[in-house]
N, C-alpha and C positions, 0 to 999 in steps of 0.2 A: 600583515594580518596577525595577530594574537587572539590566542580564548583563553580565558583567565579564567581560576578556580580561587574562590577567595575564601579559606577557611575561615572562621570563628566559632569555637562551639563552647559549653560549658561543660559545669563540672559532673550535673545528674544527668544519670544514664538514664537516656529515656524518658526523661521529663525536659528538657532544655527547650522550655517553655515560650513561647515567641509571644510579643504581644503588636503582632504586625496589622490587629484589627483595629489599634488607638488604645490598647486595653495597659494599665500602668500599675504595680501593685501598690500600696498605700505602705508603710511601716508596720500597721498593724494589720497587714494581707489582705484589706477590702480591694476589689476589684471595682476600676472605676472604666467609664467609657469615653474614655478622649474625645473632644470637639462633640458631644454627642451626638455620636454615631447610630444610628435607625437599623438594626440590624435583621433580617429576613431568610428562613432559609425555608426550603419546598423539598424535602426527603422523600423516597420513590423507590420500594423494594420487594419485591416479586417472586418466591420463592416457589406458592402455588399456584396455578393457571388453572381456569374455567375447564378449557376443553380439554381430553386426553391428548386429541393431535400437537398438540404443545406441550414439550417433556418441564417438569417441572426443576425446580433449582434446591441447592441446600446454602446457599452463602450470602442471598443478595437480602433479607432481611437482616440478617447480621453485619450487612456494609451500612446501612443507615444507621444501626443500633452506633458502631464504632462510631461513624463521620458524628452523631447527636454528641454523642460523649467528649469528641473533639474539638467541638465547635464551644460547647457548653464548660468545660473544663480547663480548655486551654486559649481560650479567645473572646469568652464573656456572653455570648450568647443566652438571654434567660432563658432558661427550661421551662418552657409554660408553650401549650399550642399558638399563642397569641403571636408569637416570635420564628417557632421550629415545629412547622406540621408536617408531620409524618404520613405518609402512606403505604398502608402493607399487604400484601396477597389480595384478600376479596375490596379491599377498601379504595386497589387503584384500579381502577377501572376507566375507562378512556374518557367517560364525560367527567370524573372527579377528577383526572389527571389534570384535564385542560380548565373545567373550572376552578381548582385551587391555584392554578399558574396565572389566571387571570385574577380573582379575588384576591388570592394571599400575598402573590408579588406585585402584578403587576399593578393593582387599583392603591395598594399603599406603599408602595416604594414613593419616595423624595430623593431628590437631590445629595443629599447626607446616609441615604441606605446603603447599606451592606449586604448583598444577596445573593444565598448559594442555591442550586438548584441541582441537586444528587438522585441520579437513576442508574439503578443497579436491576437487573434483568437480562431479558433475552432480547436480543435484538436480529432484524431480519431485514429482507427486502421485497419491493412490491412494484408492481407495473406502474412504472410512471406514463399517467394522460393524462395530467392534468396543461404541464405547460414547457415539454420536452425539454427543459434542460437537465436532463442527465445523461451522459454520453452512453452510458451502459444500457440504458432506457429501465433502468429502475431507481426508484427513492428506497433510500437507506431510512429503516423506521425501529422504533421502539415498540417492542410487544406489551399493549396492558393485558390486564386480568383478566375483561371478557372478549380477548380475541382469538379467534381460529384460524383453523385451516378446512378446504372443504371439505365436508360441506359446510364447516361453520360459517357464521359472518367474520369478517377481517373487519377488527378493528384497531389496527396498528395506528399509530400518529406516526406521521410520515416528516423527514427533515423539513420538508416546505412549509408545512404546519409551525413545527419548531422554529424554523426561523423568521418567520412571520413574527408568533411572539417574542423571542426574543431582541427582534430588532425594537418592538413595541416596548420590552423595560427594558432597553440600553438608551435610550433617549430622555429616559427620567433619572438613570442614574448609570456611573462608568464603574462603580466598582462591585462588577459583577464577575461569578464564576460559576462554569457548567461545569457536571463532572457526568460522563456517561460510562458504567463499564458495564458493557455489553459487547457482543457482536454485533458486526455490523453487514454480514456476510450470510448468504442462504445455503454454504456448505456445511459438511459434517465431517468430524474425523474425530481420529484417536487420542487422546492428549492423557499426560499425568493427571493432569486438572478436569473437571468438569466442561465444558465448552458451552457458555451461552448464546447462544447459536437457533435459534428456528427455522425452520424451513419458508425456505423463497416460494411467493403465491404469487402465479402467474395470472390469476383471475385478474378483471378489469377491476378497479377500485369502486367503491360502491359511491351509486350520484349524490346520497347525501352530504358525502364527504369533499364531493372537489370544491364546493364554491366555498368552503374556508380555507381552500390554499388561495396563497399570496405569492403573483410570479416573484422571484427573489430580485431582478436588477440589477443586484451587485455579482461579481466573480466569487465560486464557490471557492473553499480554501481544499485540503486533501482529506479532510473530514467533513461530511455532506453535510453533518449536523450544526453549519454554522459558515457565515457570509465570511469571505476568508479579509475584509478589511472591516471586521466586527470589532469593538472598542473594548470588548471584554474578553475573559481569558477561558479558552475553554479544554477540559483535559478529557480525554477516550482512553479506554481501556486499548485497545487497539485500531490499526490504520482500516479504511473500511471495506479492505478484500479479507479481511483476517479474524483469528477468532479468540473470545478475551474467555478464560480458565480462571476456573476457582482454585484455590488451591488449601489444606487442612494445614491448622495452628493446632495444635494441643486437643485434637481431639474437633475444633468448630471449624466448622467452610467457611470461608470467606473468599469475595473477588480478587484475585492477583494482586491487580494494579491497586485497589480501595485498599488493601491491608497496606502494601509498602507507601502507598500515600501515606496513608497517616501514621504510618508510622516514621517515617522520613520528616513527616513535620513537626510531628512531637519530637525530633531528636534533635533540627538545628537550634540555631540561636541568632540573633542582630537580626540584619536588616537582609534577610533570605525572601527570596521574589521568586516567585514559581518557575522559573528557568533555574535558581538554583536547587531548587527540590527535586524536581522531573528530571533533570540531568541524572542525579540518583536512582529515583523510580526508573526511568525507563533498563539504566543497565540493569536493576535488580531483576527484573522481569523478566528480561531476555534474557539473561541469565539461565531461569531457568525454562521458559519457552522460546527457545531464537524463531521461530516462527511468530511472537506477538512481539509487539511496538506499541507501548503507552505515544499517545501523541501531545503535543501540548502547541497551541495556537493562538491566535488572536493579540491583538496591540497588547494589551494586557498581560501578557506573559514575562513581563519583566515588573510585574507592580507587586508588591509584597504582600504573599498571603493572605486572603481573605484579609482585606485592607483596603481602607483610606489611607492611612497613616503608621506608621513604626515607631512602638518603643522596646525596649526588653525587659523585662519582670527579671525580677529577682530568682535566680533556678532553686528550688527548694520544691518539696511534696510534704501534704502534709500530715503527721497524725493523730486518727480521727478518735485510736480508741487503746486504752489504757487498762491491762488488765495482769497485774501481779509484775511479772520479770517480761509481758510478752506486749509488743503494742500493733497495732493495725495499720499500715502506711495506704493513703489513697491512692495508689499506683500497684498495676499488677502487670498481666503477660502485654495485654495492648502497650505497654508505656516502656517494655525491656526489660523491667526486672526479672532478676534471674534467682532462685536460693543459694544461699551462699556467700551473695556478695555482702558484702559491708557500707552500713550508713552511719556517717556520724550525724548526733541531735545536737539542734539548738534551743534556745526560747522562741516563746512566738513570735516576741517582739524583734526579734534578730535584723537587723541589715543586713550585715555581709557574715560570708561564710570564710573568710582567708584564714592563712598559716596562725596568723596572730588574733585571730577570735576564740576563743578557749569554746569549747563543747561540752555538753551536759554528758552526752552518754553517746557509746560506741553500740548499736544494734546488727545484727546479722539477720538474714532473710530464712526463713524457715521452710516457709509454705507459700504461694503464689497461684491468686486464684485471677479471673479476666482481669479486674480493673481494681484488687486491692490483693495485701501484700501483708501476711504476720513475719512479723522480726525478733528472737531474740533479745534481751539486752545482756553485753556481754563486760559493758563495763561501766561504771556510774550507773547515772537512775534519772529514769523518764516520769514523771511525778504530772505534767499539764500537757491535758489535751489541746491541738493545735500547734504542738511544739514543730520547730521545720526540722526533716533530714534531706540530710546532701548524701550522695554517693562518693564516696573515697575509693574503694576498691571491687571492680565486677569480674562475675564468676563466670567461667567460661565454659558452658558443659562441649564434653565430648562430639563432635558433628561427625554424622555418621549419615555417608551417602548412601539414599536412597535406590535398590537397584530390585526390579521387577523381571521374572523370568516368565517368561509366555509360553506357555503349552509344553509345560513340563511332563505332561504323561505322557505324549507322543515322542520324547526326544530323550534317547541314551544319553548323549550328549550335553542337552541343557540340565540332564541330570547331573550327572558329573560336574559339569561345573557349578553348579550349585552346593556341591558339598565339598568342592575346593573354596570357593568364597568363606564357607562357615565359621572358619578359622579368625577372619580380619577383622576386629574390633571397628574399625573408621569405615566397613562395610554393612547395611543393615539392607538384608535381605525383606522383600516386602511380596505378602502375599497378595494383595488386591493389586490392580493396574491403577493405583490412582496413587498420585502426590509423590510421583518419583524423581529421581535423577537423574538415572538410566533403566532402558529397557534391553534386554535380550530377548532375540526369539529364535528360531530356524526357520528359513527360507529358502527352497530351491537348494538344497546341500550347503545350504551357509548359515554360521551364526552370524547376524545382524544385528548391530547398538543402534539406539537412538538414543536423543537426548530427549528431553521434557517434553517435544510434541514430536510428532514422524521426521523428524531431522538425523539422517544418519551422522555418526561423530566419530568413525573408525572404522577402516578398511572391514569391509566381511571377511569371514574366515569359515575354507570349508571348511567341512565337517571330517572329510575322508584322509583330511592333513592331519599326520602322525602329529604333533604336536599343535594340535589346535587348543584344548585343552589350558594347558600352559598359554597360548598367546593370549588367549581371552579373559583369561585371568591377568594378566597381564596387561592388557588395555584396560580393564576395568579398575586396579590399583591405582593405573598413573591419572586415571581419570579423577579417581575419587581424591586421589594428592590437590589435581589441578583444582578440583572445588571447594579441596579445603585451606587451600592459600587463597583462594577467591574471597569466601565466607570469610577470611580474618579484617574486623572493621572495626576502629573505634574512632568513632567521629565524635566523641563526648568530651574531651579532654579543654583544658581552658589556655591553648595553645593557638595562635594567631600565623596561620601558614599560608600563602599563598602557592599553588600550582599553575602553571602557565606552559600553554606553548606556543612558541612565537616560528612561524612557518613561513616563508616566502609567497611571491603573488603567484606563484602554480598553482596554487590550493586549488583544487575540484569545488566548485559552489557547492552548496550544501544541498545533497537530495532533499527534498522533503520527507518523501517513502522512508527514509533511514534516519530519522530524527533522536536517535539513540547515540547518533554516532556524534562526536563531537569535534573532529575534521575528517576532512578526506584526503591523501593526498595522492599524485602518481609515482609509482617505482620512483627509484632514484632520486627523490628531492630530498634534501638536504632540510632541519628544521633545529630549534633548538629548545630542548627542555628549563625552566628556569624556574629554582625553588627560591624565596622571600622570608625568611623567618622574624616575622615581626614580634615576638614574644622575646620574654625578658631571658630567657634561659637559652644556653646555645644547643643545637639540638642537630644529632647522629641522623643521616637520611639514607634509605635506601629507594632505589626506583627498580619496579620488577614490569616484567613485558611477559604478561598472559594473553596468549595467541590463543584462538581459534582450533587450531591444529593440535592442539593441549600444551603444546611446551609453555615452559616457563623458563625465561631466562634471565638474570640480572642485571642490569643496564650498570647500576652502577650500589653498591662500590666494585670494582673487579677484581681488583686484588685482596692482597693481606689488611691491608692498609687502609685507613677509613677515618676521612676528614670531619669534621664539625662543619655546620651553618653557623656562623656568630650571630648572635641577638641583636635586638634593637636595629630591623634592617638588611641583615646579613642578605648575602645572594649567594648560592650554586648554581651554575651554568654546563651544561655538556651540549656537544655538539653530533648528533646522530643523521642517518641516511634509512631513508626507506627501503624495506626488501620484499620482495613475492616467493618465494619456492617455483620452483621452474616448477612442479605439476600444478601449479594452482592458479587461478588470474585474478585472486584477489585474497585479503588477508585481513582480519578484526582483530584488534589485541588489547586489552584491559591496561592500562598506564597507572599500577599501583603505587602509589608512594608510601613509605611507611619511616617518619620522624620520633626517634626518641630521644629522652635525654642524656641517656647512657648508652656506652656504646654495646653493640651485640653484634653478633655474627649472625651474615647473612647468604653465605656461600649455600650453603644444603638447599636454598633453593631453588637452584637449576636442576632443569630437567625438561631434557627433549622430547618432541612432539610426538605423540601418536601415532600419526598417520606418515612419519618415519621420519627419518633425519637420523644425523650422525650421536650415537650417545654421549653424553658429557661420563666424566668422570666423577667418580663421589668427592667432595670438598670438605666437606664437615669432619671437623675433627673433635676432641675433647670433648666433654660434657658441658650444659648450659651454664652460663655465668648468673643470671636471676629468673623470675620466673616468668618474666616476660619474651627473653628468650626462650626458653623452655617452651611457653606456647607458641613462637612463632614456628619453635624446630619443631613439633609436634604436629603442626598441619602439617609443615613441608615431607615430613618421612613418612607421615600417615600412620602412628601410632598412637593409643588411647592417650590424652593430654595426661592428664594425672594433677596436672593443675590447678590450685586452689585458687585465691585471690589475685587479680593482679591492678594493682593501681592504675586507676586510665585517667591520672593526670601526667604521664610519663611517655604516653605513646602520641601519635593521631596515625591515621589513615584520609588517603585519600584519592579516590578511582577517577579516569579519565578513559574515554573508549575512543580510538583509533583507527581507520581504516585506510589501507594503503590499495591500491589498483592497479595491475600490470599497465 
C-alpha cells in the first residue's frame, strides 16, 4: 500500500490558476471553453434568518461572494445570472431554494454541463417520519431563510429531499459538485469561530413536506447529504455529529472550510482533483479546529476540479490599471498576495515567464484590498494596460498566535499571565473569544488551554502551584512555536516533488470519521517515507514530525550533514517505526517536508512535546546563511521574522497527516 503526494505548483503566489474546467488561455489571454463545456452553478448564502429563534451568521454571504469570484475568474464561468444564480438572506427561502435547483440546474443541465451547487448556512436536524432510514432517527437538513423553531413553521430541506434531486441531475450530467458548509449537528458549543449550528426540532415534520421525500435505496455514505455510491463529488464543512466555524480574514467572516477551499484551489496547479485539494483543506482546518473534519466523498472525488476536462493556463495576474509609477494588479487578500512582495511585469502578449524572458518592469505591493492589489514600480516602466505579472519573491508577515484569556477579572492569576505574555511578539493577545489559537481560562483551581474549539492541548495547571505562572507561559510559547512551523507553507514554487509513503499490509483501513488523516497505522509497524525530485534542480530536503502532543522533531536530516536529492528523478528513502507514548493510545502528527535549493540548517527545529517528554537540547548554532533560512529559524525560535522578501522559487513545502494507534 502507498499514498502518494504528487506536487507541481507554479510560480504566482496565489494565482496558480488551474484550468481543470476545459478552460485554456489563448496568446493573447482570451479565455476559451474547451470541448464546449455548458457550465451551471446555484450559490446559497444565509447570513440573515426570518425568525429570531435562528441566531444569524456574519460569513456565509461572503462564501458565495468568494466561490462566484472563483468560479468566474479562474475557471471561466460567465458572470451573468443566466450561468451563476446566486441567493442571499431574504432571497433563499425554501420554495426559491428548491425551485432554482430545479429550474436553473436541473431542467438545463446536458450531458456536457458543469455544475456547482454551494450552501453556506446554518445547518441542523429534524425528526425523521418520513421513511426511517436514519439510525439516529433524524435527517440532517439545511436551514433557509423562512425557517424556525417553535413556534415557527420548520422549513428546513431535509437530506432526502436533497438527495432526491440530486440523484435527478446526476443522471443528466457526472460532472457535478456540492459544497455544503454548515453544521450538520443540533448541538452548541464554544468555538474560536462562529458555529453554524441550529437547534435540533423535535417537532413532527409538517404533512406538506413528506410527500416530496424520495425513499433514498441506495446506502447512505458518512455524510447524510448524499447517496454514498453518488457519481459526483460532494465536499462538507464538516462530518454530521460536528460543527463547521467561521473563522475572520482581515477584518471579513468567512466559513472555515469555503475560505481554505478556495484558497487551496486558487494555489495549485496541473491536473489537481479534489482529493488533491481536500487533502490540504481538511488539515488546514483541523488545524485550527481538531474538533471539525471537512469531508470529501462521492466517485467523483478524484475528478479534477470543477471539471470535465484538464488543461493549465499560463500562471500570470493581470494589470488592469496604470496610473504614474503605481499600477493595479487583479489579485488581492483572497488570491495571497501579501505587501511587500515582488512582481516581475511582462507584455500582454507574453507566453512564458522563464529566466530567459527579459521583463518590462520589477513592481513591489504596496496596499492589498479583497481581490485587487496596488504595486509600486521599482524598476523599468509599466506603460500597457493588460500587461502580466509573475510573483518572484513573497513577503512573509510576522504570525502571531492568537491567544484569548477568559474571565480575566475574576482571576489574579489569568492576570498575571497576561502580562507575562505581553512581552512576546509571535504572541497576540486577543480581547474577544473569537478567531483564536488558544484559549486560557480557570477551572476548579486550574488554568485550562484549549485549542480552537473546547479541545484541551496541555496538561491543567493549578493555580495554587508555586510556579504555575512560568509553566503556563511556557506551554503557551512552545505552542505558539508549534503553530508557527506549522503555518510555514509554500506550495507556489515551480518545483516537481513527489511525497510518498509506502507502508506495509497492517495499514488500519481508512476510518471514514477521520478522513483528514491520510494513513493509519498500529504501534510498531515499520513504513518508509520516499521523496521523487522530478525538477531540474537538485534540491536540500528536510522532513519534520508535528505531533499532536506539540513536539516537533526532525526525522531527517539528523545530523551535521545534509545530502541533496539529484534532479531529473532523484529518490530519498528513510526507513521509520511507529511510536505511541505510554500515556497515550493514540497519536496524529503532521509529515512536513520542506525542499530547497540551497542548503540551510534545519536542527533549531526540535522541540519536545507539551504534554512532557524528555527535553531536546538547543542545536542551532551561528546566524542564518539567507533569508529563507532566516524565516524558517524565525518560526522555529518564535521571534518577530524581520524578513523581507524571500524567493518562493527556491523552496516548496509539503504536509501529510499521520496517525498511529496503540
Amino acid at each position: 500500500m502507498s499514498i502518494v503526494y504528487r506536487h507541481r505548483d507554479c510560480l504566482l503566489r496565489g494565482l496558480a490558476v488551474m484550468a481543470v474546467l476545459g478552460i485554456i488561455i489563448s496568446p493573447g489571454g482570451m479565455v476559451w471553453a474547451q470541448s464546449g463545456a455548458h457550465k451551471l452553478a446555484l450559490l446559497v448564502g444565509i447570513n440573515k434568518y426570518k425568525y429570531r429563534n435562528i441566531g444569524d451568521l456574519n460569513g456565509a454571504v461572503n462564501d458565495v461572494k468568494n466561490m462566484r469570484r472563483l468560479l468566474v475568474e479562474n475557471f471561466g464561468f460567465p458572470d451573468d445570472d443566466e450561468h451563476i444564480l446566486t441567493l442571499a438572506d431574504e432571497q433563499a427561502t425554501r420554495a426559491a431554494i428548491l425551485n432554482a435547483f430545479r429550474q436553473h440546474l436541473i431542467a438545463r443541465a446536458t450531458s456536457r454541463s458543469i455544475v456547482v451547487f454551494h450552501y453556506s448556512g446554518h445547518g441542523s436536524q429534524r425528526r425523521d417520519e418520513e421513511n426511517g432510514d436514519e439510525t439516529d432517527r433524524y435527517d440532517e437538513t439545511i436551514v433557509t431563510h423562512d425557517s424556525g423553531r417553535n413556534p415557527r413553521p420548520n422549513r428546513d430541506i431535509t437530506d432526502d429531499e436533497l438527495n432526491a434531486l440530486l440523484r435527478e441531475l446526476t443522471t443528466k450530467t457526472p460532472n457535478v459538485t456540492f459544497i455544503f458548509d454548515s453544521c450538520h449537528s443540533g448541538s452548541a458549543t464554544r468555538a474560536s469561530g462562529l458555529a453554524r449550528s441550529a437547534p435540533r426540532d423535535d417537532r413532527p415534520p409538517p404533512k406538506s413536506q413528506r410527500a416530496s421525500v424520495a425513499t433514498r435505496g441506495v446506502r447512505e455514505g458518512q455524510n447524510d447529504l448524499r447517496p454514498q455510491d453518488a457519481s459526483y463529488a460532494l465536499i462538507s464543512g464538516s462530518r454530521a455529529e460536528e460543527l463547521s466555524h467561521e473563522v475572520n480574514v482581515d477584518g471579513q467572516a468567512h466559513g472555515a472550510m469555503t475560505w481554505h477551499l478556495t484558497q487551496q484551489i486558487r494555489r495549485v496547479r496541473g491536473n489537481a482533483t479534489y482529493r488533491d485539494v481536500m487533502d490540504l483543506v481538511k488539515a488546514r482546518v483541523s488545524e485550527k479546529y481538531p474538533a471539525q473534519h471537512p469531508q470529501l466523498e462521492g466517485r467523483g472525488q478524484d475528478q479534477f476540479v470543477f471539471s470535465d476536462k484538464s488543461q493549465v493556463p499560463a500562471p500570470y495576474v493581470e494589470i488592469t490599471k496604470i496610473s504614474g509609477d503605481r499600477v493595479t494588479l487583479a489579485a488581492g487578500q483572497v488570491h495571497g498576495v501579501t505587501e511587500g512582495s515582488i512582481y516581475e511585469v511582462y507584455a500582454p502578449a507574453a507566453k512564458s515567464f522563464g529566466a530567459d524572458v527579459p521583463s518590462l518592469a520589477r513592481v513591489k505591493i504596496t496596499d492589498v484590498d479583497i481581490t485587487t492589489a496596488v504595486a509600486e514600480v521599482v524598476q523599468g516602466g509599466v506603460t500597457q494596460s493588460r500587461s502580466r505579472a509573475v510573483e518572484r519573491e513573497h513577503f512573509w508577515p510576522n504570525i502571531a498566535v492568537g491567544v484569548h484569556i477568559m474571565g480575566l477579572s475574576g482571576s489574579a492569576k489569568l492576570r498575571e499571565i497576561k502580562q507575562a505574555l505581553a512581552e512576546f511578539k509571535h504572541i497576540k493577545l486577543l480581547d474577544a473569544p473569537r478567531d483564536y489559537d488558544l484559549l486560557i481560562r480557570e477551572e476548579g483551581g486550574y488554568i485550562v488551554m484549549e485549542g480552537g474549539d473546547p479541545t484541551p492541548v496541555s496538561p491543567p495547571v493549578s493555580v495554587s502551584e508555586a510556579n504555575a505562572t512560568n509553566r503556563v507561559v511556557g506551554q503557551i510559547k512552545h505552542w505558539a512555536t508549534w503553530f508557527n512551523v506549522l503555518q510555514i507553507n509554500n506550495t507556489q514554487a515551480d518545483l516537481d516533488v513527489e511525497f510518498e509513503l509506502k507502508v506495509a499490509q497492517r495499514a488500519i483501513e481508512r476510518d471514514p470519521n477521520k478522513r483528514d488523516v491520510s494513513v493509519t497505522l498500529p504501534e510498531g509497524e515499520r513504513f518508509t517515507i520516499e521523496v521523487t525530485n522530478n525538477s531540474d534542480k537538485k534540491l536540500y530536503i528536510a522532513v519534520l514530525d508535528l505531533s499532536n502532543d506539540g513536539s516537533v522533531s526532525v526525522i531527517y536530516p539528523t545530523g551535521t550533514q545534509q545530502e541533496f536529492v539529484a534532479e531529473n528523478g532523484g529518490k530519498w528513502r528513510k526507513r521509520l517505526e511507529t511510536y505511541v507514548p505510554k500515556e497515550r493510545d493514540s497519536v496524529r502528527d503532521v509529515l512536513k517536508l520542506i525542499a530547497t535549493t540551497q542548503y540551510a540548517d534545519f536542527t533549531f527545529f526540535h522541540q519536545s512535546a507539551v504534554r512532557g517528554g524528555k527535553k531536546l537540547e538547543a542545536t542551532r548554532g551561528g546566524g542564518a546563511r539567507n533569508p529563507l533560512e532566516e524565516l524558517l529559524a524565525s518560526a522555529a525560535i518564535g521571534t518577530t521574522r524581520g524578513v523581507k522578501q524571500v524567493e518562493i522559487d527556491d523552496w516548496v513545502t509539503v504536509d501529510r497527516v499521520l496517525e498511529v494507534r496503540r
